[in-house]
N, CA, C, O and CB atoms as a CASP TS submission, in Angstrom:
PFRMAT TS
TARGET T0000
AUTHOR 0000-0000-0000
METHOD Language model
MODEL 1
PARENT N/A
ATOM      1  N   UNK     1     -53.825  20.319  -4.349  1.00  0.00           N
ATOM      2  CA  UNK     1     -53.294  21.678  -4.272  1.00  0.00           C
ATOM      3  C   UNK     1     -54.430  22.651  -3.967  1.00  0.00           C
ATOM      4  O   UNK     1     -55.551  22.821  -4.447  1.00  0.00           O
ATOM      5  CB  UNK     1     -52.576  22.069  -5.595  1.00  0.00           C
ATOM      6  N   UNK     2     -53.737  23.216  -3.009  1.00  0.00           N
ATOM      7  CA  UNK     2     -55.266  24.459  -2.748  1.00  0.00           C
ATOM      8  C   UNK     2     -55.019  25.662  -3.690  1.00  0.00           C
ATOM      9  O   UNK     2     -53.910  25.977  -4.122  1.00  0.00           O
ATOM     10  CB  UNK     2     -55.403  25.316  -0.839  1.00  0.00           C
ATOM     11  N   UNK     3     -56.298  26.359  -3.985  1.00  0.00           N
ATOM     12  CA  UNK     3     -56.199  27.722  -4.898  1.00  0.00           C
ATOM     13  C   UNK     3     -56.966  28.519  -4.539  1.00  0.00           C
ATOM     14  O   UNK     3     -58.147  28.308  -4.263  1.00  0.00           O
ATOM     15  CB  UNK     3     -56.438  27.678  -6.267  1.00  0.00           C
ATOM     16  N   UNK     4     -56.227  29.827  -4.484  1.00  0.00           N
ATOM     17  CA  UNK     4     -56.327  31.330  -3.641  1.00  0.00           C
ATOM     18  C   UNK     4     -56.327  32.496  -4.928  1.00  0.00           C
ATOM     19  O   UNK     4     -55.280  32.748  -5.523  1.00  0.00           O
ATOM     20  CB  UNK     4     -54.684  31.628  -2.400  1.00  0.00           C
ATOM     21  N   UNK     5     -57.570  33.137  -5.261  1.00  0.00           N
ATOM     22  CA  UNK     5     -57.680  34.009  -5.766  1.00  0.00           C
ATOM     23  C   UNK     5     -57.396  35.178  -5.412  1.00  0.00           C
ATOM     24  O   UNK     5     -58.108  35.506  -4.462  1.00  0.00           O
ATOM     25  CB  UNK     5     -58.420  33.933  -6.026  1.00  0.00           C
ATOM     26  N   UNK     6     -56.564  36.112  -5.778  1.00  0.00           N
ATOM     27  CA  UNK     6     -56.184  37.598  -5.584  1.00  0.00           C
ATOM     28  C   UNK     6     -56.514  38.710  -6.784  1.00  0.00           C
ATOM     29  O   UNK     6     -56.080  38.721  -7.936  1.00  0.00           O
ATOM     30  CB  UNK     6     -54.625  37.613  -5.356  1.00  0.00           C
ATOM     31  N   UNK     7     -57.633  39.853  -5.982  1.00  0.00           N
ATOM     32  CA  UNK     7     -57.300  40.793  -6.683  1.00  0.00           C
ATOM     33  C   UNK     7     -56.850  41.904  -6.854  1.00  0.00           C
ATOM     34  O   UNK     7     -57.033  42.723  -5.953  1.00  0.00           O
ATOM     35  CB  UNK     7     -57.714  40.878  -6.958  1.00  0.00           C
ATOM     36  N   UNK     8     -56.197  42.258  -7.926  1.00  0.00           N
ATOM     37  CA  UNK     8     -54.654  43.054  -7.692  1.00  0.00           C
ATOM     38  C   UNK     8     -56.051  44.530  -7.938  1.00  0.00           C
ATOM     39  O   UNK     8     -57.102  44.514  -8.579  1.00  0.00           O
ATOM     40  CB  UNK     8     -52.706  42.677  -9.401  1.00  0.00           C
ATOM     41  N   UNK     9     -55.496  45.469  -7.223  1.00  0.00           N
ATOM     42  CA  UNK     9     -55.853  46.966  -6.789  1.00  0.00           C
ATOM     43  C   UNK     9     -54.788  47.510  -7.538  1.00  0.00           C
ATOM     44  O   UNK     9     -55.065  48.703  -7.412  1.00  0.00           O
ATOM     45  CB  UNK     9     -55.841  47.410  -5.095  1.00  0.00           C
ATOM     46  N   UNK    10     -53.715  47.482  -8.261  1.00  0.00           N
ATOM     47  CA  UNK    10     -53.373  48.559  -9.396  1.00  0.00           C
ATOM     48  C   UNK    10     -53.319  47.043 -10.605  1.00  0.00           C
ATOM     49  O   UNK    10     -53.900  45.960 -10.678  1.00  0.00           O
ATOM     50  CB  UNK    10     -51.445  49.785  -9.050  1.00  0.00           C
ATOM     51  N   UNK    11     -52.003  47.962 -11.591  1.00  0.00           N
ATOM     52  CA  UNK    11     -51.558  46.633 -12.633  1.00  0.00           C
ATOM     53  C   UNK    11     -50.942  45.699 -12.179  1.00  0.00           C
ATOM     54  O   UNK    11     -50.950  44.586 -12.705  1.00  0.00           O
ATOM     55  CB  UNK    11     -50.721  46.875 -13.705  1.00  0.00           C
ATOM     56  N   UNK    12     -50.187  46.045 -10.937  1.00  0.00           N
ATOM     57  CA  UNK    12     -49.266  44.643 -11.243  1.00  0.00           C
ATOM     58  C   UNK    12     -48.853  44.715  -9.084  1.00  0.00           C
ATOM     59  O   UNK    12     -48.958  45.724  -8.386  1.00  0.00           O
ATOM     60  CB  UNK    12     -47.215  45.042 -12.960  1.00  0.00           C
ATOM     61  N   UNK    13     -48.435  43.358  -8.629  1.00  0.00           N
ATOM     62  CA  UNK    13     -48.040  42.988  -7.484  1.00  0.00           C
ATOM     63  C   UNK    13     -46.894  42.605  -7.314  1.00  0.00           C
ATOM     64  O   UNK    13     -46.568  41.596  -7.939  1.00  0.00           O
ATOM     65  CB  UNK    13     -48.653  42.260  -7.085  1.00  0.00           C
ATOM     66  N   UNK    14     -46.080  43.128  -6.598  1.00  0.00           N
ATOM     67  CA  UNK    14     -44.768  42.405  -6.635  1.00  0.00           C
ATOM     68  C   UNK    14     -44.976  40.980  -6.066  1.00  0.00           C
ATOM     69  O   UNK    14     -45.959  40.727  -5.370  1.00  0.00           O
ATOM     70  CB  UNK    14     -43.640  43.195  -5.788  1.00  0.00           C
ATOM     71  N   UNK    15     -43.932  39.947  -6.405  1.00  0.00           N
ATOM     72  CA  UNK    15     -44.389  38.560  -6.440  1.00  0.00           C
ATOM     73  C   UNK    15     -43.827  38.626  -4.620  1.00  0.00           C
ATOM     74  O   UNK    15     -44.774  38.247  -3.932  1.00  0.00           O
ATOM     75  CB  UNK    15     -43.483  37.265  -7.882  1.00  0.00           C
ATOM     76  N   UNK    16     -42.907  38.899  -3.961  1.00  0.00           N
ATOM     77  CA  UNK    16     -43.108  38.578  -2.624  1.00  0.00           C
ATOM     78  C   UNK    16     -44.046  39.118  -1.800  1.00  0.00           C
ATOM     79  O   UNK    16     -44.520  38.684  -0.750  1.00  0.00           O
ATOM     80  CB  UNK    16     -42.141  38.739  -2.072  1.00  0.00           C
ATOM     81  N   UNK    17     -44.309  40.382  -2.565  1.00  0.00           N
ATOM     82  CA  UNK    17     -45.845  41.222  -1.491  1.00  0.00           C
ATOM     83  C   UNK    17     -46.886  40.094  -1.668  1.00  0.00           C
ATOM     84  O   UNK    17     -47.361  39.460  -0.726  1.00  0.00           O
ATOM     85  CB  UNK    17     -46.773  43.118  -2.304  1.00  0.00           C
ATOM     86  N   UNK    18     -47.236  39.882  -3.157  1.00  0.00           N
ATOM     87  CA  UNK    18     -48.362  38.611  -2.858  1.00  0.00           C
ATOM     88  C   UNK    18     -48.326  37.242  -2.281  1.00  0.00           C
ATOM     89  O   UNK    18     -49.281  36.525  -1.981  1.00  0.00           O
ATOM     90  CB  UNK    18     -48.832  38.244  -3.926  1.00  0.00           C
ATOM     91  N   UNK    19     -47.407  37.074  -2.207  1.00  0.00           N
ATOM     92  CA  UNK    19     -46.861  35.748  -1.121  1.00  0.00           C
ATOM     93  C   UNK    19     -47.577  35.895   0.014  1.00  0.00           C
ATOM     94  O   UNK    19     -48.416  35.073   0.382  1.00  0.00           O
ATOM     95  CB  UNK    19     -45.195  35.731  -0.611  1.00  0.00           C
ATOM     96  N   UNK    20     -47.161  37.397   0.894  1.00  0.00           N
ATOM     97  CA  UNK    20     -47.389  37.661   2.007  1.00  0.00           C
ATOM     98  C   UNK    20     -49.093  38.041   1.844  1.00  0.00           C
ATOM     99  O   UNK    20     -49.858  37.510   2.649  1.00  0.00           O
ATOM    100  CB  UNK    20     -46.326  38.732   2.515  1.00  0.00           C
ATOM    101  N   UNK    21     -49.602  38.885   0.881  1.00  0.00           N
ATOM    102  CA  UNK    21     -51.045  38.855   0.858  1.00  0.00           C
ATOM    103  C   UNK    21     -52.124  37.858   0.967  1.00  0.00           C
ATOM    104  O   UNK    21     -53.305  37.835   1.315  1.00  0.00           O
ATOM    105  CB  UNK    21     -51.265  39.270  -0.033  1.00  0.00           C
ATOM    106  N   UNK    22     -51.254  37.065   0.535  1.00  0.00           N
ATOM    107  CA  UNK    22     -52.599  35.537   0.496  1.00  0.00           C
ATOM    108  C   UNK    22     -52.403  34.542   1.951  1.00  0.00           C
ATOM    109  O   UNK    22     -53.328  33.917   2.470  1.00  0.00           O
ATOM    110  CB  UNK    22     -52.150  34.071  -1.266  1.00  0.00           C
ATOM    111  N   UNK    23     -51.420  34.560   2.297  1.00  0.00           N
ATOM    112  CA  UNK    23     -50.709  34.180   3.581  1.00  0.00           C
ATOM    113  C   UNK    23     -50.200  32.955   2.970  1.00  0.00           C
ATOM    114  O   UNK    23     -50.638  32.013   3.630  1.00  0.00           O
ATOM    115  CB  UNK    23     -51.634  33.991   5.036  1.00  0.00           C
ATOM    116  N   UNK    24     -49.573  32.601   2.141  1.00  0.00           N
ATOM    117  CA  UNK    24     -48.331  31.347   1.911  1.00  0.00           C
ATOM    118  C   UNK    24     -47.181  32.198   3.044  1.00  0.00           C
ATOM    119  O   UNK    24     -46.890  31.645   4.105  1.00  0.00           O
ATOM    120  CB  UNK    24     -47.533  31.147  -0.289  1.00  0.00           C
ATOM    121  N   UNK    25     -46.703  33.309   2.750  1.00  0.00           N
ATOM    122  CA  UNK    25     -45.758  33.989   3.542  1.00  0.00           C
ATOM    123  C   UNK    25     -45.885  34.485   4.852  1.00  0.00           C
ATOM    124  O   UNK    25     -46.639  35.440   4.667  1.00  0.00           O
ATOM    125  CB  UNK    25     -45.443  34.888   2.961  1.00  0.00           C
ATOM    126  N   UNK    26     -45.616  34.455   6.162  1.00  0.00           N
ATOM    127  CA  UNK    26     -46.210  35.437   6.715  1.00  0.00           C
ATOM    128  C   UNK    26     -45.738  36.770   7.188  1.00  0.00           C
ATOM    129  O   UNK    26     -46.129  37.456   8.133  1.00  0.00           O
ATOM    130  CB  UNK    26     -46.643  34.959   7.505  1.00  0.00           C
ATOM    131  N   UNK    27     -44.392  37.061   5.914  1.00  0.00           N
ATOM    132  CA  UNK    27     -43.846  38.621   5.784  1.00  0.00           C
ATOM    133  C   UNK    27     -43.071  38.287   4.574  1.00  0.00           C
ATOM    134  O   UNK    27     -42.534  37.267   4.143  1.00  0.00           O
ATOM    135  CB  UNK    27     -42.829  39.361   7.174  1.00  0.00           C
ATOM    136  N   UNK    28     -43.240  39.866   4.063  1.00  0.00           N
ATOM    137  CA  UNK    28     -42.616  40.219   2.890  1.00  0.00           C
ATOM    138  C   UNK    28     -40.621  39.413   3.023  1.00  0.00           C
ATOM    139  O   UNK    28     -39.994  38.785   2.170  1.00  0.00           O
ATOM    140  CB  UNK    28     -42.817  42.267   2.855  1.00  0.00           C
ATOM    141  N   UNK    29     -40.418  39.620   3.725  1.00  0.00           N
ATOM    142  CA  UNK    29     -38.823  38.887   3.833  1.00  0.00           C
ATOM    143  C   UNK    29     -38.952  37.425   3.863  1.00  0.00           C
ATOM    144  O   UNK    29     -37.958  36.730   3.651  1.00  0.00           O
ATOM    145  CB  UNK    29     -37.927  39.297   5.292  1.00  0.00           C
ATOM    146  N   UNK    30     -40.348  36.790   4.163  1.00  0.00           N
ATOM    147  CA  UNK    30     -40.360  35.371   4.087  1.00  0.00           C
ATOM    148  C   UNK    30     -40.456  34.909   2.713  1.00  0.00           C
ATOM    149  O   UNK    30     -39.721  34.066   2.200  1.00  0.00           O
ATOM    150  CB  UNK    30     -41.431  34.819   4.863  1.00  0.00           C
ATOM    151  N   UNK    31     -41.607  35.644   2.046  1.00  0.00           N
ATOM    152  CA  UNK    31     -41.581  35.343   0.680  1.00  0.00           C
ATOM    153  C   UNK    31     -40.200  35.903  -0.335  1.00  0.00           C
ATOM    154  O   UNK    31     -39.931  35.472  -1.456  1.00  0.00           O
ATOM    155  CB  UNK    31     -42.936  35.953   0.202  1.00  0.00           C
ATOM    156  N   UNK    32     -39.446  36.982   0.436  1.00  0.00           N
ATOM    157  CA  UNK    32     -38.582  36.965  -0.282  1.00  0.00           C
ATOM    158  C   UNK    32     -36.968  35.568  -0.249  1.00  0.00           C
ATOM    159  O   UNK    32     -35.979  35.347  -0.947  1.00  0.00           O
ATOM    160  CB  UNK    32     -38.378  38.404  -0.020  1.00  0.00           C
ATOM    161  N   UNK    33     -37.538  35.041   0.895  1.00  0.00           N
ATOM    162  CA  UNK    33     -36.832  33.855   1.185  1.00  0.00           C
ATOM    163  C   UNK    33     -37.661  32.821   0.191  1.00  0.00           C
ATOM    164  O   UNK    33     -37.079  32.738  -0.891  1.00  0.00           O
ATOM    165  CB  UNK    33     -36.846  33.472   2.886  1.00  0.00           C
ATOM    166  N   UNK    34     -38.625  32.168   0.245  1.00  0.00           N
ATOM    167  CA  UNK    34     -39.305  31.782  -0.672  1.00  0.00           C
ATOM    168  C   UNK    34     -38.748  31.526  -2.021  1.00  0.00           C
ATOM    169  O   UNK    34     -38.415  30.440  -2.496  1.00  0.00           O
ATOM    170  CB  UNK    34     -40.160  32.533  -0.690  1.00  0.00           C
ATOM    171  N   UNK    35     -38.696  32.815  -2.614  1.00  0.00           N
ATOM    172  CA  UNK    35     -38.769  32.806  -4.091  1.00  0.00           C
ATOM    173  C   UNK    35     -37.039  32.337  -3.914  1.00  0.00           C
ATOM    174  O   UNK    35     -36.591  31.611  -4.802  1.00  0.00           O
ATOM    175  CB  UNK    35     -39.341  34.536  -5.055  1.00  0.00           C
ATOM    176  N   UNK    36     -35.924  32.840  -2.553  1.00  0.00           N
ATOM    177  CA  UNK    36     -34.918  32.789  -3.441  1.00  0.00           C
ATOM    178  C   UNK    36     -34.457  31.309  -3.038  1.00  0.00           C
ATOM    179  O   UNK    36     -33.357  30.931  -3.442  1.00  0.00           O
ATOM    180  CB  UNK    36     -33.818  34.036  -3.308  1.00  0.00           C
ATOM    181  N   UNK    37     -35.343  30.352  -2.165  1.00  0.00           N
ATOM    182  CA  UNK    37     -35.128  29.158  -1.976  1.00  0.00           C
ATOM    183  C   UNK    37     -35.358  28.375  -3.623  1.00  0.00           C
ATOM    184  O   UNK    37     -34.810  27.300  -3.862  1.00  0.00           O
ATOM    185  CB  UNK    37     -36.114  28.721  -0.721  1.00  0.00           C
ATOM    186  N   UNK    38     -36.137  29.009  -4.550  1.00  0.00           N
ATOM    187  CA  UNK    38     -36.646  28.168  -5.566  1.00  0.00           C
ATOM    188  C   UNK    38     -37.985  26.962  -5.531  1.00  0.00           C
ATOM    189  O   UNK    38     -38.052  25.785  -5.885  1.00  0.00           O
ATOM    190  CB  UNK    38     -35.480  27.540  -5.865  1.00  0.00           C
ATOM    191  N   UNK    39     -38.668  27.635  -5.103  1.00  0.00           N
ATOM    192  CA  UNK    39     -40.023  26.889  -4.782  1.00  0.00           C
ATOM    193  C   UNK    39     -41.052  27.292  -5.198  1.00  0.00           C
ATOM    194  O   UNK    39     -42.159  26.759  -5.126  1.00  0.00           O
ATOM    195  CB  UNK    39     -40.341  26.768  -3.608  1.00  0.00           C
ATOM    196  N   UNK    40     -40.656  28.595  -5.822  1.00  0.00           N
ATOM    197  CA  UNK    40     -41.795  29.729  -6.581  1.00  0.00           C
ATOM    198  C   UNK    40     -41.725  29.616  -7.803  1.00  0.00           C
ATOM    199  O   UNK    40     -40.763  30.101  -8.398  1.00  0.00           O
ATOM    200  CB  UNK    40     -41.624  31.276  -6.380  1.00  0.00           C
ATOM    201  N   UNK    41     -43.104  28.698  -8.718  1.00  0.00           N
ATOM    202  CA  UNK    41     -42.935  28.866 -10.102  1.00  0.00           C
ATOM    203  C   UNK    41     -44.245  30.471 -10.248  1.00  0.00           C
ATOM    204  O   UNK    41     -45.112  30.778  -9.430  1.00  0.00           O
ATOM    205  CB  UNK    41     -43.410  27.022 -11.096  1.00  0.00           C
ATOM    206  N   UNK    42     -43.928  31.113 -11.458  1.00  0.00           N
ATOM    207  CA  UNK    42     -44.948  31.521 -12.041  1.00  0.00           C
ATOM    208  C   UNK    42     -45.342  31.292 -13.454  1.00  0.00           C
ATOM    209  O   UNK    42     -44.378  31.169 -14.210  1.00  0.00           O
ATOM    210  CB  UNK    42     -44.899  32.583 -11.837  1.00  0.00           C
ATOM    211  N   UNK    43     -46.705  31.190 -14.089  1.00  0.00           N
ATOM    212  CA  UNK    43     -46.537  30.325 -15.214  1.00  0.00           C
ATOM    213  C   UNK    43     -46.173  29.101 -15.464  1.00  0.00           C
ATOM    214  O   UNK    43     -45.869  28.817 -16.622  1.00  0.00           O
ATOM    215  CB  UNK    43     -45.963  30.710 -15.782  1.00  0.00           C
ATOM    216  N   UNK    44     -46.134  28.350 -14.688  1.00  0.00           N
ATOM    217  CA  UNK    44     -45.543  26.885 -14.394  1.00  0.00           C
ATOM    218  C   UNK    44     -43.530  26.984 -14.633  1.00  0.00           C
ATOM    219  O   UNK    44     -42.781  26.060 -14.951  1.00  0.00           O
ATOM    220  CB  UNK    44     -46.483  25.573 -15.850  1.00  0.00           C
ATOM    221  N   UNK    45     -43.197  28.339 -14.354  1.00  0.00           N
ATOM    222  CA  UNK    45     -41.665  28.892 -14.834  1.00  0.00           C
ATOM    223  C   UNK    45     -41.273  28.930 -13.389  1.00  0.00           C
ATOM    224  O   UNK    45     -42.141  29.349 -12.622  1.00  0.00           O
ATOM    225  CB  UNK    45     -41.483  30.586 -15.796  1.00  0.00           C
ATOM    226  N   UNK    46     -40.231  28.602 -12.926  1.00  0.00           N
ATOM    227  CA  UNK    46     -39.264  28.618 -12.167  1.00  0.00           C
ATOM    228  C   UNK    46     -39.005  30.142 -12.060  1.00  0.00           C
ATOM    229  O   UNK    46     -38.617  30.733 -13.068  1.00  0.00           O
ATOM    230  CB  UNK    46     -38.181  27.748 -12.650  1.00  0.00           C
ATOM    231  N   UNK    47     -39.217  30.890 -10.769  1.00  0.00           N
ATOM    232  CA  UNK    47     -39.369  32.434 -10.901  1.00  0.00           C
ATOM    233  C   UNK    47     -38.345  33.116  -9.726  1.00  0.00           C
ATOM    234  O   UNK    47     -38.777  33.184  -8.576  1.00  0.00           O
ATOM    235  CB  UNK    47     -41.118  32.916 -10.630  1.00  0.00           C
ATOM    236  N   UNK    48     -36.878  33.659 -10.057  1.00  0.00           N
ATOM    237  CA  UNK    48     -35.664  33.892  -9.055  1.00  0.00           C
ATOM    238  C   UNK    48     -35.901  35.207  -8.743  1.00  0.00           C
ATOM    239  O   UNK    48     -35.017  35.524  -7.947  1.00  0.00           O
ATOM    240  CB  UNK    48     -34.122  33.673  -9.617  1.00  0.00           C
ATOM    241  N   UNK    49     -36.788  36.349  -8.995  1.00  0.00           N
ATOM    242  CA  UNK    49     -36.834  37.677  -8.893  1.00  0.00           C
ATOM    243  C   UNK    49     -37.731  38.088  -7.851  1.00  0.00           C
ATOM    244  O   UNK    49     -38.885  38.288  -8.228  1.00  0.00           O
ATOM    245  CB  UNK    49     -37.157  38.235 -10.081  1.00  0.00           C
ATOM    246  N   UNK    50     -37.552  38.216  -6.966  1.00  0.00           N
ATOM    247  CA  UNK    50     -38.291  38.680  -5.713  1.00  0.00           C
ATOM    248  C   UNK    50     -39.418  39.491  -6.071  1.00  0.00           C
ATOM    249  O   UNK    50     -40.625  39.345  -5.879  1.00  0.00           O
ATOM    250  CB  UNK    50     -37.412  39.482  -4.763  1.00  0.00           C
ATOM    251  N   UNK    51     -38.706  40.424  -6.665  1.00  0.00           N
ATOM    252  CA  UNK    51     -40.012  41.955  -6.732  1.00  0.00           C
ATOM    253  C   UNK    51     -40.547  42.118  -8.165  1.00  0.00           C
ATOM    254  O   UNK    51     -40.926  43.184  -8.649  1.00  0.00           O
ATOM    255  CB  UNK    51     -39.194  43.806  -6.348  1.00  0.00           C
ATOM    256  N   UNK    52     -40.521  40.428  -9.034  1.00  0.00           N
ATOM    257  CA  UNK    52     -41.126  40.094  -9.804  1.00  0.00           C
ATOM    258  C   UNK    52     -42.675  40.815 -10.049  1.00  0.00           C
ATOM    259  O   UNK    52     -43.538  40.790  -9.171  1.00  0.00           O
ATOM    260  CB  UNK    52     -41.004  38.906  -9.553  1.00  0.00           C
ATOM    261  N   UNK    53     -42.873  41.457 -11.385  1.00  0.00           N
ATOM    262  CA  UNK    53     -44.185  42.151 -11.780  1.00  0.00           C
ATOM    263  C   UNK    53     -44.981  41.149 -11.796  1.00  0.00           C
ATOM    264  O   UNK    53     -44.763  40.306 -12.667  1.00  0.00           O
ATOM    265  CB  UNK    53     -44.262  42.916 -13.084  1.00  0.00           C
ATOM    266  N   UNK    54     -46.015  40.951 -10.953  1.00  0.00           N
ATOM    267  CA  UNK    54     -47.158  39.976 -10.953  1.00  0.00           C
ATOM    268  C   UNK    54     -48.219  40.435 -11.975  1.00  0.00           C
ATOM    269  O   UNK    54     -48.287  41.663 -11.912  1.00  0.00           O
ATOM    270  CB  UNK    54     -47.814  39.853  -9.492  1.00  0.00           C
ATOM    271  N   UNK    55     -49.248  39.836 -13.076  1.00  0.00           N
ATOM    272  CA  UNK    55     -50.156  41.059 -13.627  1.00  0.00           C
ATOM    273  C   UNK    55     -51.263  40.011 -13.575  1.00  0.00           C
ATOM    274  O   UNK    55     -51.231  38.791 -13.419  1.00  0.00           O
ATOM    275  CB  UNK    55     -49.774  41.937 -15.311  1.00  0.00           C
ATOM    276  N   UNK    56     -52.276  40.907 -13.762  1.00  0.00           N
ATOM    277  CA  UNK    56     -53.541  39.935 -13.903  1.00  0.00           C
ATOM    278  C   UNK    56     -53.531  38.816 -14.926  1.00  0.00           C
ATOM    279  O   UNK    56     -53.108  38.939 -16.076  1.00  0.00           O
ATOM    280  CB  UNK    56     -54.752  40.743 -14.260  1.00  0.00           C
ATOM    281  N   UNK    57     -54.059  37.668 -14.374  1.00  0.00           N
ATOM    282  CA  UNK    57     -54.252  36.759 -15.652  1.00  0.00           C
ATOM    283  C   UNK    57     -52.953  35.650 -15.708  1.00  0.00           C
ATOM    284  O   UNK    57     -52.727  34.816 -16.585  1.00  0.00           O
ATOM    285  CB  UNK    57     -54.267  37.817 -17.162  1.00  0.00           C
ATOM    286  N   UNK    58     -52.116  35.955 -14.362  1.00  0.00           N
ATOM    287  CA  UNK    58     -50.572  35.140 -14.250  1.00  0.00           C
ATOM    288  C   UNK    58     -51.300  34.056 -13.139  1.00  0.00           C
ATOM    289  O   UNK    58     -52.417  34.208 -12.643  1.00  0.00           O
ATOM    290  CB  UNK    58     -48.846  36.310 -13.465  1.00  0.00           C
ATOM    291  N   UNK    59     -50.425  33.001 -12.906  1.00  0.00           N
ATOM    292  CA  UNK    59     -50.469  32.239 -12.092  1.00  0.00           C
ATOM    293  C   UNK    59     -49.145  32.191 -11.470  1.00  0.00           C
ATOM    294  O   UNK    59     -48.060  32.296 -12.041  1.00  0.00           O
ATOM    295  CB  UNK    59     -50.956  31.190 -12.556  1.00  0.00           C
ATOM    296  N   UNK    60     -49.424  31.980  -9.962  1.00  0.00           N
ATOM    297  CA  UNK    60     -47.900  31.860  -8.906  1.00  0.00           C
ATOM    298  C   UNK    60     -48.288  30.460  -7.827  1.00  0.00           C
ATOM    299  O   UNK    60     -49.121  30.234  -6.949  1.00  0.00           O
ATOM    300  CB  UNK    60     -47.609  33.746  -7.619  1.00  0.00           C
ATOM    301  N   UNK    61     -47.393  29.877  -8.342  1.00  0.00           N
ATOM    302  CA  UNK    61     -47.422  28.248  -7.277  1.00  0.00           C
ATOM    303  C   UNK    61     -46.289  28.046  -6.350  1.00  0.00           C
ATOM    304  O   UNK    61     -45.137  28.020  -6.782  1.00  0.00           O
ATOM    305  CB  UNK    61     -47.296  26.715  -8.250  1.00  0.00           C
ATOM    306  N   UNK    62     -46.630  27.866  -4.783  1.00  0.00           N
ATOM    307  CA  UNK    62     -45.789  27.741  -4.103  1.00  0.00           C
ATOM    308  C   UNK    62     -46.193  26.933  -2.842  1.00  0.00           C
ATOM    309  O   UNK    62     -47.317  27.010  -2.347  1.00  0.00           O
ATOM    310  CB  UNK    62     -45.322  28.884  -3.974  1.00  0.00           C
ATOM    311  N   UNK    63     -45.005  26.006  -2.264  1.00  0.00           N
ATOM    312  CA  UNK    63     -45.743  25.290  -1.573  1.00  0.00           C
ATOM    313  C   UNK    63     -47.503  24.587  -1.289  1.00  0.00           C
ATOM    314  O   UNK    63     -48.193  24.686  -0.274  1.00  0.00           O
ATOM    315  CB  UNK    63     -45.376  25.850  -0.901  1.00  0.00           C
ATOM    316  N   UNK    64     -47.716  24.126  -2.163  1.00  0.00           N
ATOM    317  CA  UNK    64     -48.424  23.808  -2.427  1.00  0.00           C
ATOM    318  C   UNK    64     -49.950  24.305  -2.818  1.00  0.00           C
ATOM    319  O   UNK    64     -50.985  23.641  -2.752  1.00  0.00           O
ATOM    320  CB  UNK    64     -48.149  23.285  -1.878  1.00  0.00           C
ATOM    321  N   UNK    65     -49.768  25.760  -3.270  1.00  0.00           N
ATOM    322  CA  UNK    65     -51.171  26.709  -3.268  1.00  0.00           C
ATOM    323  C   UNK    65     -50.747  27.492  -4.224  1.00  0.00           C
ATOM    324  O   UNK    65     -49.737  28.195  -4.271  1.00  0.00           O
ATOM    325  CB  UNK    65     -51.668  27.605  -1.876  1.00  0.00           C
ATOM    326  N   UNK    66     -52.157  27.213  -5.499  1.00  0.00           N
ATOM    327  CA  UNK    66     -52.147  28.259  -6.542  1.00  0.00           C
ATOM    328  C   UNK    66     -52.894  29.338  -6.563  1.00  0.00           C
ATOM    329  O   UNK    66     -54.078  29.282  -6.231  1.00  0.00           O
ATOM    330  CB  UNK    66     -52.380  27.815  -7.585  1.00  0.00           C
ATOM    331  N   UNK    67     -52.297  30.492  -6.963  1.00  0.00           N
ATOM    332  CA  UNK    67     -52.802  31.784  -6.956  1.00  0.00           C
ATOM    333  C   UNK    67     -52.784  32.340  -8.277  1.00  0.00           C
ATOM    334  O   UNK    67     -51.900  32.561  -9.105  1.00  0.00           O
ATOM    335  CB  UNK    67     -52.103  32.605  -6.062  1.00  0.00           C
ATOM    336  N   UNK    68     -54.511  32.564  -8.204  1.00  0.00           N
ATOM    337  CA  UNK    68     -54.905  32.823  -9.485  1.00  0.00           C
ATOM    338  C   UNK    68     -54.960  34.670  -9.055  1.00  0.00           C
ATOM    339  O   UNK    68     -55.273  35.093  -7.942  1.00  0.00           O
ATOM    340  CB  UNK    68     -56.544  31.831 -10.030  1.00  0.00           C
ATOM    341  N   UNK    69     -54.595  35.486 -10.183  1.00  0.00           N
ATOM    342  CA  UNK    69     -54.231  36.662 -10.217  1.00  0.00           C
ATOM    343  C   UNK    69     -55.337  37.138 -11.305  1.00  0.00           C
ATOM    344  O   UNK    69     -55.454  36.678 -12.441  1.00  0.00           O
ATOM    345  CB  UNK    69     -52.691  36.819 -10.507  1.00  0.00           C
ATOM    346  N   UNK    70     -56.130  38.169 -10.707  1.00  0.00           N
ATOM    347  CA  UNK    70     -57.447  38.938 -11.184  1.00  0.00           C
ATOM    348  C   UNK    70     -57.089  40.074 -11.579  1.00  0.00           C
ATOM    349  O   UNK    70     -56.054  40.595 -11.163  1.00  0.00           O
ATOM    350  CB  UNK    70     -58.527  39.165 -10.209  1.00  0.00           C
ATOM    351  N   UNK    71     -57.813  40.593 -12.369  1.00  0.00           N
ATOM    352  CA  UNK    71     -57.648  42.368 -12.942  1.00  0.00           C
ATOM    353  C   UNK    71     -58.405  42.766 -11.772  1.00  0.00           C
ATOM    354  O   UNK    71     -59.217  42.063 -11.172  1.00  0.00           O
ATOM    355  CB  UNK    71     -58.487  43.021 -14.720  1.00  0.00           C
ATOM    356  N   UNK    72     -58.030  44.080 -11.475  1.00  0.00           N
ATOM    357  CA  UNK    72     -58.897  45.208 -10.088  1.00  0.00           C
ATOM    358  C   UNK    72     -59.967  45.165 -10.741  1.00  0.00           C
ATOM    359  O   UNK    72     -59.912  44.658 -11.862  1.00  0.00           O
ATOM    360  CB  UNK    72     -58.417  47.067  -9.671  1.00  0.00           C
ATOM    361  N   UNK    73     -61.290  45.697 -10.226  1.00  0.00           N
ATOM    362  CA  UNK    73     -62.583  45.594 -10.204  1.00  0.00           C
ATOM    363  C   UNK    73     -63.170  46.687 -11.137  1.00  0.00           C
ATOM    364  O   UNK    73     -64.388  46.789 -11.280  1.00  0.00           O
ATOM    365  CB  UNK    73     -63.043  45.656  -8.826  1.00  0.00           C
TER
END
């Protein structure tokens, strides 16, 4: 599994914007296809909410790439 660090610039990312930020997605409507295919855990949790609050310190796994989620700088 590959792993992609992101760091979030406010508190929190919506979970299909970061799809598309890291490039698993390559648009916000893909990742919102994504999550509602069921292929998106966060927390190792099965995650159905598109515009899901991402926060630092979460993990999001999808197709095969984990994204580790950072506090802003």
């Amino acid at each position: 599994m590959q792993t992609r660090e992101f760091r979030l610039r406010d508190d929190h990312v919506r979970l299909c914007d970061l799809l598309k930020l890291v490039g698993v997605a390559d648009s916000g409507g893909r990742g919102k296809q994504l999550v509602a295919a069921g292929v998106v855990t966060v927390d190792g949790q099965p995650e159905s909410r598109k515009t899901a609050k991402i926060r630092a310190g979460q993990q999001v796994e999808c197709e095969g790439v984990r994204i580790l989620v950072r506090a802003p700088e």
